[in-house]
C-alpha positions as CSV (number, residue, x, y, z in Angstrom):
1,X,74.4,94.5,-12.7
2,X,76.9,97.1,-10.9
3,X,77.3,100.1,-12.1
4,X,81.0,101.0,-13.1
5,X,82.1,104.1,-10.9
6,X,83.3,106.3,-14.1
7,X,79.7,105.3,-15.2
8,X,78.1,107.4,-12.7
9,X,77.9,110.9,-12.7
10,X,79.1,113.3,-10.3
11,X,76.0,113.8,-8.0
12,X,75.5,109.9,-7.7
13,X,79.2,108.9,-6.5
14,X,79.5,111.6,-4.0
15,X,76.0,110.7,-2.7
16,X,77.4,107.2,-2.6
17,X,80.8,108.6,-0.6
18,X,78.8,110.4,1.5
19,X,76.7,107.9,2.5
20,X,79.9,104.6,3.1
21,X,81.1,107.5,5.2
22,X,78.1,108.0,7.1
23,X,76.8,104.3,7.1
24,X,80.6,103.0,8.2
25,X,82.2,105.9,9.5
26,X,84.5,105.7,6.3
27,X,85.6,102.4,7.1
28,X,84.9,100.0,3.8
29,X,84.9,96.6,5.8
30,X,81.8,94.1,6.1
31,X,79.6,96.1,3.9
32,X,77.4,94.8,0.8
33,X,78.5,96.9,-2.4
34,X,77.2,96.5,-6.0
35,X,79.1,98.7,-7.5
36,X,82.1,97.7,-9.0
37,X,85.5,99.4,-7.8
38,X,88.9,99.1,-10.1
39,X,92.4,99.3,-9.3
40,X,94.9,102.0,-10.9
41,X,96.6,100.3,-14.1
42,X,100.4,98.8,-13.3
43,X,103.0,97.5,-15.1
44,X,106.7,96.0,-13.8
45,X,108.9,93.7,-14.5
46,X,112.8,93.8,-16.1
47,X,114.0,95.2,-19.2
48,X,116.3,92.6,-21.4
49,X,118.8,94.1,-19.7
50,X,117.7,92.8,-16.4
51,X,117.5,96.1,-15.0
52,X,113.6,96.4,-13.1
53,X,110.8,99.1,-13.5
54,X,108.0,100.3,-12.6
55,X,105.1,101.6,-15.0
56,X,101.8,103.5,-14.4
57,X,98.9,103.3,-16.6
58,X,100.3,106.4,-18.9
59,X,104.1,105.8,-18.6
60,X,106.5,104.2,-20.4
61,X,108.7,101.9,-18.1
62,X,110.3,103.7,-15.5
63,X,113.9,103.2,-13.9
64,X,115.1,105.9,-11.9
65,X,113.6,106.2,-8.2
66,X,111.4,109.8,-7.8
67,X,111.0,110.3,-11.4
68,X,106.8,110.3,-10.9
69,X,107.1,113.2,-8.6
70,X,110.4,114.9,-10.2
71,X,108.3,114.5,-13.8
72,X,105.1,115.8,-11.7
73,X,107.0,119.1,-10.3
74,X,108.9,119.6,-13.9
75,X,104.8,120.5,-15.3
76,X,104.2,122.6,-12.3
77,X,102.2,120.3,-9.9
78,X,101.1,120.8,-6.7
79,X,98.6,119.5,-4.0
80,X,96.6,115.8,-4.9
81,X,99.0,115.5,-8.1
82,X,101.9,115.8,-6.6
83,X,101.2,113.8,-3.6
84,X,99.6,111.0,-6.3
85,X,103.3,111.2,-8.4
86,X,105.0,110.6,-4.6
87,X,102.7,107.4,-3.9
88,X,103.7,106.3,-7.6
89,X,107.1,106.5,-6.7
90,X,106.6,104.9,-2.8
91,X,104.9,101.9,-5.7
92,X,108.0,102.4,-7.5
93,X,110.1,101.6,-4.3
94,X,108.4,98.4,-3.3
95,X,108.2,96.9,-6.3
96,X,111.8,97.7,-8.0
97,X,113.0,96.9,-4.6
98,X,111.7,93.6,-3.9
99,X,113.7,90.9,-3.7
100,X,111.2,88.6,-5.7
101,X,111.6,90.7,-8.8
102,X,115.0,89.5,-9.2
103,X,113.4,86.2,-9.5
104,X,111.6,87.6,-12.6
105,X,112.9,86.5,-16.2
106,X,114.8,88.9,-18.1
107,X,112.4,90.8,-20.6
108,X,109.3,90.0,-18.5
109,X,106.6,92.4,-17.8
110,X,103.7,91.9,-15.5
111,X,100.4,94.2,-16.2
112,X,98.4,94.3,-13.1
113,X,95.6,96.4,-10.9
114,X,96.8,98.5,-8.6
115,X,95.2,98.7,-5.6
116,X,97.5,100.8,-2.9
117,X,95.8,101.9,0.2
118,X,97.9,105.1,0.8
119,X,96.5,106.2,-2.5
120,X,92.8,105.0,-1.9
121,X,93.1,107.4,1.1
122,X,94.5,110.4,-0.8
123,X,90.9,110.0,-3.3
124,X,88.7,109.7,-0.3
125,X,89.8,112.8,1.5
126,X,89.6,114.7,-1.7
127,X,85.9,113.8,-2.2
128,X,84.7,113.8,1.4
């Protein structure tokens, strides 16, 4: 029975920030939760081409490195959305960069959760 996060409304999450923050000191490690926390939607893999990219949950795949935040600046972002295009494209740089996605088939494409710290940070600072 735990309650999705987009489920609850506004007054009942940010009770619940407030009070990990206060209960752990913001810290979410050895604590009981029932509520039920999902990664950011992520796609990569290589084109037939062989070429690797990187998706996020609304993009088509994505080759060049900085195109989140260069897209993100070209529609006049600033503050949390900019600084959430530049951890898409730090996700861009670890994944097109690895050396296991060589190892990938040609024409593959994984779909995934994303869960990245960096940008688990950037959402808890914005509600605390």
């Amino acid at each position: 029975n735990m309650i999705h996060l987009q489920k609850m409304d506004d007054a009942a999450f940010i009770d619940f920030a407030h009070k990990l923050k206060r209960e752990t000191g913001g810290k979410l490690q050895d604590i009981k939760v029932s509520l039920k926390v999902d990664g950011g939607g992520g796609r990569f893999g290589l084109d037939a081409a062989g070429r690797p990219f990187f998706e996020g949950s609304r993009t088509g795949p994505v080759f060049e490195p900085k195109s989140f935040s260069k897209h993100a600046i070209s529609k006049g972002a600033t503050g949390e959305v900019l600084i959430r295009s530049r951890h898409y494209d730090d996700m861009f740089d670890l994944v097109t960069g690895s050396k296991w996605i060589k190892s990938l088939p040609r024409d593959c494409k994984i779909v995934c959760e994303l869960f990245y710290n960096p940008m688990t940070k950037l959402y808890w600072v914005m509600l605390l």
